[in-house]
GUVO-849654 format. One record per residue (C-alpha): residue in one letter; residue number from 1; x, y, z. Coordinates in nm, 3 decimals, m for minus. Each point is the difference from the previous one (the first is absolute). Last residue first. Example, Ala and Ser with C-alpha at 12.3 -4.5 7.8 and 13.67 -1.06 7.14 Angstrom:
2
- residuo_num_c1_c2_c3
- S_2_1.367_m0.106_0.714
- A_1_m0.137_m0.344_0.066
***
This chain:
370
- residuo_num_c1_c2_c3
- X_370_m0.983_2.446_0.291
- X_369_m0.299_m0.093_0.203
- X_368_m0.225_0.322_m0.111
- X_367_m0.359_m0.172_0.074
- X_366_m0.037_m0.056_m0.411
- X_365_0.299_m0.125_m0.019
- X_364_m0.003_m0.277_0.212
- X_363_m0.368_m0.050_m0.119
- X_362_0.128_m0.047_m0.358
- X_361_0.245_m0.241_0.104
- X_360_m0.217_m0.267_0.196
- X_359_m0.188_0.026_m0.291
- X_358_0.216_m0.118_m0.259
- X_357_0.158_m0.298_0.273
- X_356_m0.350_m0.086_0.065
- X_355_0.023_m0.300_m0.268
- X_354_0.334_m0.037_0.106
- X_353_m0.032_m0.031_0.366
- X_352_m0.277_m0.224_m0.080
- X_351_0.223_m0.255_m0.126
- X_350_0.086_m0.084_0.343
- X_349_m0.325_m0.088_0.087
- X_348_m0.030_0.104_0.378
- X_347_0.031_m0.134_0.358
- X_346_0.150_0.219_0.149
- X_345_0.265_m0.091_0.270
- X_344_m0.042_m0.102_0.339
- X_343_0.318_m0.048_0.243
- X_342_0.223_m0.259_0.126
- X_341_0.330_0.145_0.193
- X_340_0.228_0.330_m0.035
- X_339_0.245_m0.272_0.166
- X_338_0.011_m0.283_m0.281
- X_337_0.061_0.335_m0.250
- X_336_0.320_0.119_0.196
- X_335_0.150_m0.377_0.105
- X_334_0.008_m0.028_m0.376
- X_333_m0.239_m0.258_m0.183
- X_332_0.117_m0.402_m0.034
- X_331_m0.191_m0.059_m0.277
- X_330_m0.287_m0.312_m0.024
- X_329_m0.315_0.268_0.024
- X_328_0.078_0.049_m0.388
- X_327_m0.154_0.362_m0.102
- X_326_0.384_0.136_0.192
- X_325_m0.073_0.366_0.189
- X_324_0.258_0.225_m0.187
- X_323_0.278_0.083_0.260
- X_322_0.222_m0.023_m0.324
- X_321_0.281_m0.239_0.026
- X_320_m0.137_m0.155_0.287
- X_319_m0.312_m0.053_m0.183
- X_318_0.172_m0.049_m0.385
- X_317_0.195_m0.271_0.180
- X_316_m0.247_m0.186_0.234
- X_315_m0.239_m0.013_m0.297
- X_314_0.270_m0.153_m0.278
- X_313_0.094_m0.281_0.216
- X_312_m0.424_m0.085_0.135
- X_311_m0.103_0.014_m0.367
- X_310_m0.160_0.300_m0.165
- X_309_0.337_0.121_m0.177
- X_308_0.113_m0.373_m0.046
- X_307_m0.365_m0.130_m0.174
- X_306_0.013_0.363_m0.186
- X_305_0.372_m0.060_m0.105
- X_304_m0.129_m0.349_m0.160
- X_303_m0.245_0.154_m0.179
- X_302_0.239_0.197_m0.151
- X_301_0.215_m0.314_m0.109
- X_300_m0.283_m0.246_m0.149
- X_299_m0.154_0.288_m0.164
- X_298_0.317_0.178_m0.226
- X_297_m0.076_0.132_m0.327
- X_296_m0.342_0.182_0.184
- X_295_m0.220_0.127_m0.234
- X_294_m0.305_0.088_0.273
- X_293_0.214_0.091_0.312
- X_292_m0.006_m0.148_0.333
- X_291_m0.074_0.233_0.273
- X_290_0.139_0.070_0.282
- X_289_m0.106_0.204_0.315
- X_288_0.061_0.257_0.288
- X_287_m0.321_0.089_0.186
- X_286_m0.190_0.266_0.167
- X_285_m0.199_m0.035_0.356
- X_284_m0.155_0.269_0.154
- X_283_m0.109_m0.029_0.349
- X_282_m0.303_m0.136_0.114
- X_281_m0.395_0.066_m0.100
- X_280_m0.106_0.087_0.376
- X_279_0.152_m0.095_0.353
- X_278_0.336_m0.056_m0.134
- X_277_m0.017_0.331_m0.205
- X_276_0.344_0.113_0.019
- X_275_0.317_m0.184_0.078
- X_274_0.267_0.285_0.168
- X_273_0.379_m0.044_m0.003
- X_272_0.143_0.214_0.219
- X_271_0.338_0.246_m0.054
- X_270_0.324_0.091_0.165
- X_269_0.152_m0.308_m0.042
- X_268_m0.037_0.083_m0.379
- X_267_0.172_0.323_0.022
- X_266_0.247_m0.122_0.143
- X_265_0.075_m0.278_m0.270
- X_264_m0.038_0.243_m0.232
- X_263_0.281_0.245_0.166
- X_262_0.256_m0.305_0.028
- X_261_0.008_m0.106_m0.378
- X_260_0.054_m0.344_m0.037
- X_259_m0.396_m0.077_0.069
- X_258_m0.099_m0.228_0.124
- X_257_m0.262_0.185_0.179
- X_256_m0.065_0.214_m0.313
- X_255_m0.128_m0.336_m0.177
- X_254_m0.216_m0.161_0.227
- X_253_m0.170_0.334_0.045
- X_252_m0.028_0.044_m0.423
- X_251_m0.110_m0.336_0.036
- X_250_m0.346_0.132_0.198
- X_249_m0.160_0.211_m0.319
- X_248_m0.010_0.360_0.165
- X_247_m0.323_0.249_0.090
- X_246_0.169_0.283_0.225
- X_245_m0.077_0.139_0.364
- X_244_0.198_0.229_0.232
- X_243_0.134_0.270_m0.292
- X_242_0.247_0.240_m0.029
- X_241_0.131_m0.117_0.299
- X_240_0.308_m0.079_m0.191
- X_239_0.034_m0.368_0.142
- X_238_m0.384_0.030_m0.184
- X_237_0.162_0.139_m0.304
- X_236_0.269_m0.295_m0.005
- X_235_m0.322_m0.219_0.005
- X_234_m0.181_0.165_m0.268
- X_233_0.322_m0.014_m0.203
- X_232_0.033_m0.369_m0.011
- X_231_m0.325_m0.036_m0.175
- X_230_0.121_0.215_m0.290
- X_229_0.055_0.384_m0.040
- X_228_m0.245_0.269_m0.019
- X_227_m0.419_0.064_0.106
- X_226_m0.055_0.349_0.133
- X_225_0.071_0.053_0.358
- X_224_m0.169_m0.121_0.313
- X_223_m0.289_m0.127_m0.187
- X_222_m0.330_0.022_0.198
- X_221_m0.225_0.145_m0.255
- X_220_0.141_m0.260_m0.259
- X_219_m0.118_m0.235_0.225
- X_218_m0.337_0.108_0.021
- X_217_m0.046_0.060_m0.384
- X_216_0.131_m0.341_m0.035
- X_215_m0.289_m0.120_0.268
- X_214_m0.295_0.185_m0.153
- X_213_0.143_m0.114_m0.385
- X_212_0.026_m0.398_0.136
- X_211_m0.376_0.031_0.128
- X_210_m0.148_0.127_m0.283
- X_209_0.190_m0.255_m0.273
- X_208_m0.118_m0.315_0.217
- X_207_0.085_m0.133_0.366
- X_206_0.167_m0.318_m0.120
- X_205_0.064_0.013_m0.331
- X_204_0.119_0.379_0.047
- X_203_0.211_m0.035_0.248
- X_202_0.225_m0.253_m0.153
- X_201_0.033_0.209_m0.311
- X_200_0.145_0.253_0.279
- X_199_0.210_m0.280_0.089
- X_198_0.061_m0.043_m0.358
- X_197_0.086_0.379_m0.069
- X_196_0.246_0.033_0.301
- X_195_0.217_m0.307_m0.122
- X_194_0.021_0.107_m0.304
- X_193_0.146_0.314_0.105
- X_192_m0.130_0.303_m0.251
- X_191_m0.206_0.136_0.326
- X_190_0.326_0.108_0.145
- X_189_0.187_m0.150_0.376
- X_188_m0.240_0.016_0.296
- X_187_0.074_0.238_0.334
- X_186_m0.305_0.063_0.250
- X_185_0.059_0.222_0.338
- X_184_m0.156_0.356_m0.170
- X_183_m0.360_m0.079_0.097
- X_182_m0.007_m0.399_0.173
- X_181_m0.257_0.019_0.228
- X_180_m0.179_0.189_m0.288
- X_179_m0.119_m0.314_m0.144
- X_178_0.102_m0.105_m0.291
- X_177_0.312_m0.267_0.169
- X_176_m0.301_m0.180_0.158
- X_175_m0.137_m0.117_m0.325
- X_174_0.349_m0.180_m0.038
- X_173_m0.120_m0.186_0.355
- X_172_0.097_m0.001_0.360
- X_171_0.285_0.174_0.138
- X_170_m0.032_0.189_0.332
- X_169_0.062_m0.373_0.208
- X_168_0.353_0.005_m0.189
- X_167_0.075_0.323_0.214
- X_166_0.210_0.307_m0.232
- X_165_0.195_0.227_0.095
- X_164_0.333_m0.160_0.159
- X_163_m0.027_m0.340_m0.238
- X_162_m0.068_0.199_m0.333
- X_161_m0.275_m0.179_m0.200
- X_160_0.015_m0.225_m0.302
- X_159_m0.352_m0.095_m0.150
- X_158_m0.036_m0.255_m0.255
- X_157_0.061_m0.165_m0.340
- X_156_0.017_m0.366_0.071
- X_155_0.268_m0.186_m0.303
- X_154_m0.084_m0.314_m0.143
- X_153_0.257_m0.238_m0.169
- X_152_0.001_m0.270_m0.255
- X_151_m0.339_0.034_m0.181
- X_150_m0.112_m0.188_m0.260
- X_149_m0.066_0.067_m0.401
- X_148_m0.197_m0.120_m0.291
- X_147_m0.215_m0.281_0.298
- X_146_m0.320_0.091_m0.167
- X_145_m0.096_0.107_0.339
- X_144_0.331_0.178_0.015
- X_143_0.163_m0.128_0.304
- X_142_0.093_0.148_0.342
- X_141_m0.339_m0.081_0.149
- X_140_0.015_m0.332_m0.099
- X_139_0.304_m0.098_0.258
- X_138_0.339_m0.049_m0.199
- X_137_0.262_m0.257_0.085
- X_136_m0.302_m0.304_m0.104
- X_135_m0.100_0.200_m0.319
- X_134_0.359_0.065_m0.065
- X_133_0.074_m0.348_m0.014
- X_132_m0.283_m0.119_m0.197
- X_131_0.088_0.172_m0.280
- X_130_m0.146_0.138_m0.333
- X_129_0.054_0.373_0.046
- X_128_m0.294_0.171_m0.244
- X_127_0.119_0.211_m0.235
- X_126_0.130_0.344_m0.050
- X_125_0.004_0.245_m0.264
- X_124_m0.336_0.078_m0.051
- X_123_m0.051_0.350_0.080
- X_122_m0.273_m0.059_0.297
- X_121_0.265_m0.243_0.118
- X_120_0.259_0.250_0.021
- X_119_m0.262_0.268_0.155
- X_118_m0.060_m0.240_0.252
- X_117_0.336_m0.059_0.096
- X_116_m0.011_0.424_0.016
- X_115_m0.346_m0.020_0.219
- X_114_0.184_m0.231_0.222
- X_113_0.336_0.216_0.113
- X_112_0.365_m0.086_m0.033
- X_111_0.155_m0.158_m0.310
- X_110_0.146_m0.300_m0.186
- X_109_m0.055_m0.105_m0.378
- X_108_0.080_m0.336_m0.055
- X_107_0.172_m0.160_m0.324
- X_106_0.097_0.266_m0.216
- X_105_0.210_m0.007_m0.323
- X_104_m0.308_0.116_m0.217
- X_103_m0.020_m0.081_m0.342
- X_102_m0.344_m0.117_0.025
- X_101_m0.191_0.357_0.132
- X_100_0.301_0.244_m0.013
- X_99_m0.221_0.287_m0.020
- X_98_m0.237_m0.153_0.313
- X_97_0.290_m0.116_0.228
- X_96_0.163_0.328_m0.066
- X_95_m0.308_0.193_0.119
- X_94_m0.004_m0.242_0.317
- X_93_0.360_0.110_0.037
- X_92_m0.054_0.377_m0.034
- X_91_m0.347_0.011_0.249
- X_90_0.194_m0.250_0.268
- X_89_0.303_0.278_0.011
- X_88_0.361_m0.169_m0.161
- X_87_0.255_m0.276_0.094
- X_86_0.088_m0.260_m0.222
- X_85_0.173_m0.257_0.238
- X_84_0.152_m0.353_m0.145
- X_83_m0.016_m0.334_0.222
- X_82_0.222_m0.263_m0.105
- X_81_m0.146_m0.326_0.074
- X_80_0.331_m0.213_0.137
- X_79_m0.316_m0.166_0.275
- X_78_0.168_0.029_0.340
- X_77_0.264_0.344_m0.086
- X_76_m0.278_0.137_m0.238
- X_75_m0.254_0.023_0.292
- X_74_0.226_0.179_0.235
- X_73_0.085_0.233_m0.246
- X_72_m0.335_0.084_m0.066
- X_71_m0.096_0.032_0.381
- X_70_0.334_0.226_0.013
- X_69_m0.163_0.271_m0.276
- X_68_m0.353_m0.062_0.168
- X_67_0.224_0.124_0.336
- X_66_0.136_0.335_m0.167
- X_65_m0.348_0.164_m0.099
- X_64_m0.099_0.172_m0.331
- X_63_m0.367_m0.220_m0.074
- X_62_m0.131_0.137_m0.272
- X_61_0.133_m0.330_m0.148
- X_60_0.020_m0.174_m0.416
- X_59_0.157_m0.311_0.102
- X_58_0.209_m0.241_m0.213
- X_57_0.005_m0.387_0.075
- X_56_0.288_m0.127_m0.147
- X_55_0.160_m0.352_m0.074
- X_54_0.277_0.058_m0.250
- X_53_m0.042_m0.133_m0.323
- X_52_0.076_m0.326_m0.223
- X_51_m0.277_m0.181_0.135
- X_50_0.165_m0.365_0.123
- X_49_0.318_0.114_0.124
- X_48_0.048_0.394_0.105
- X_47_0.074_0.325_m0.224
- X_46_0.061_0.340_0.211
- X_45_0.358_m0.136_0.099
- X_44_0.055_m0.058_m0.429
- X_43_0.090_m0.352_m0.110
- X_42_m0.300_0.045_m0.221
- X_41_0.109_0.340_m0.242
- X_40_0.347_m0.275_m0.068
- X_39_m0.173_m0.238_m0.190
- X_38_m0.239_0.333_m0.153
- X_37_0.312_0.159_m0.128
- X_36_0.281_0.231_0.240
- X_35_0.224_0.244_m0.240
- X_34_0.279_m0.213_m0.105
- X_33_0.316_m0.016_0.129
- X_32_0.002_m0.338_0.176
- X_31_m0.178_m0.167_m0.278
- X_30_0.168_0.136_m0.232
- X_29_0.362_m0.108_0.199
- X_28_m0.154_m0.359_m0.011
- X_27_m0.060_m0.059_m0.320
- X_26_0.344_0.157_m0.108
- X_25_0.182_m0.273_0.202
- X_24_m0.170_m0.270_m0.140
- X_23_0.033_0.075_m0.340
- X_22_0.380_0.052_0.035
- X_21_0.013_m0.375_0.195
- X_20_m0.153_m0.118_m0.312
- X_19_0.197_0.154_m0.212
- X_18_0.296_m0.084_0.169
- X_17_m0.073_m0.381_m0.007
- X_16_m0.108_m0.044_m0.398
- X_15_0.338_0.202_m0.039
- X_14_0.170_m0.268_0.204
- X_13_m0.200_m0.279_m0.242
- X_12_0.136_0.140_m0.318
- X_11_0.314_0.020_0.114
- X_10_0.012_m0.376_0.140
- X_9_m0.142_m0.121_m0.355
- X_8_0.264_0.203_m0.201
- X_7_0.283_m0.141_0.192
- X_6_m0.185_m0.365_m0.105
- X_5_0.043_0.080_m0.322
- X_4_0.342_0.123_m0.002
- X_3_0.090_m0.280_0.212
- X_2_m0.193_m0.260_m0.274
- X_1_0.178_0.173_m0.290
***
């Protein structure tokens, strides 16, 4: 009786065994096969320790150009801040700003030209930049007043010449270019350019509405040929001799002469770079700039892109990158923009180049500026 009882006991306790090993083994194969569940959602690459999420900083940028791709990468390879580009025109991601109002992704809006920062701010979707850094990397004329965005690049918009027709010493001014000196030698790219309308919106806070539509009349008097291509087509038109004179922002220079492609880089050694006005109001300045946006998920990151972009790092890469002239006076500039020297600049309200912006445009079209 006893070995039958205790043969009972030992089977009893076997099956007690391979049940349990059963259960175990069929916990583990569901959680294997399973579709993935919150425990598994934060072991994800995107998730890190302590918040549970990636650290991003996303950018809504007019801004199209190769070496602000390469100054984000830079920045996410020292800090692990991811940097995510949504690329569109100023007017359609300001509009997006406002329709998305707090469910917006963004965290800084980045573009070129003052009167469009402006036109951010004026919209409310930015807010002031709280940081001392930026303050110190950025001189005040390259900051909002209200500090809602800063500058981190300028670019001169001046006068390229031909070398073998044209004499530095024959240059002087924009109001020069009016005159009939220049009949049938001017080139300029369209009237819809941006950056055409806020030098023009330049023109007309410092000399006043009559003055700017005398002098765009002029110049549109002189054109070589009607208005067409981009910046870099005024100087291929002057290699052309189409042309011996042309209104150009300077980085497009920078940029042809190193150039990969052999014909651009000719062309470029084959024209002058020109700073008007130096004895009068200076040349015209426009700026590059960041803002931080209003419902922004991720502060602490994005403003700590803007301390890298405007930092010394950040401003010797976007300027050799870009032949843009850097706002921080702590970059190591190109051998190119150290050599075209010191040289005045206007000394305007940026914002003004919005306000004018409307005006500026109706007197482009009203002298026939296409």
């Amino acid at each position: 009786m006893k070995k039958v009882t205790i043969g009972i006991i030992l089977l009893v306790m076997a099956s007690l065994v391979l049940m349990t090993g059963c259960g175990s083994n069929a916990t583990n194969n569901t959680t294997e096969n399973s579709e993935p569940n919150a425990a598994n959602d934060a072991k994800k690459p995107e998730d890190t320790e302590g918040s549970g999420k990636e650290k991003v900083v996303n950018v809504f940028t007019a801004r199209h150009y190769d070496v602000d791709s390469l100054l984000y990468e830079e920045f996410t390879k020292q800090t692990g801040i991811k940097v995510n580009e949504i690329k569109g025109t100023a007017e359609e991601l300001v509009e997006r700003l406002k329709r998305e109002g707090e469910s917006s992704e963004a965290d800084l809006f980045v573009t070129v030209d003052g009167g469009v920062l402006n036109y951010a701010k004026q919209n409310d979707v930015l807010q002031p930049i709280e940081s001392e850094t930026v303050k110190q990397n950025v001189p005040e004329q390259w900051r909002d007043k209200d500090n809602n965005w800063v500058g981190v690049a300028t670019r001169a918009r001046v006068i390229v010449y031909a070398k073998d027709r044209v004499k530095p010493e024959e240059l002087s001014t924009y109001e020069d270019l009016a005159t009939d000196k220049w009949k049938g030698k001017l080139l300029a790219r369209s009237s819809t350019s941006l950056y055409n309308q806020s030098l023009v919106a330049s023109f007309v806070e410092l000399n006043g509405e009559q003055k700017t539509e005398e002098w765009a009349k002029g110049i549109v008097n002189n054109f070589a040929r009607g208005p067409e291509g981009g910046d870099r087509d005024q100087a291929k038109a002057i290699a052309a001799k189409v042309g011996d004179v042309a209104i150009m922002n300077t980085y497009y220079v920078g940029q042809m002469l190193n150039s990969k492609d052999a014909e651009e880089v000719k062309v470029a050694e084959n024209i002058g770079v020109f700073f008007p006005n130096q004895d009068t109001t200076g040349t015209h300045l426009n700026i590059s700039g960041v803002g931080l946006t209003k419902h922004t998920k991720n502060k602490e990151n994005a403003i700590k892109l803007i301390e890298f972009l405007t930092g010394k790092e950040g401003q010797t890469i976007l300027t050799q990158g870009s032949f843009e002239f850097p706002v921080n006076q702590a970059a190591e500039k190109p051998e190119l923009l150290t050599a075209w020297g010191e040289f005045k600049s206007q000394q305007i309200d940026y914002a003004k180049l919005g306000d004018h912006n409307k005006k500026a445009t109706e007197i482009l079209n009203k002298v026939g500026w296409k």
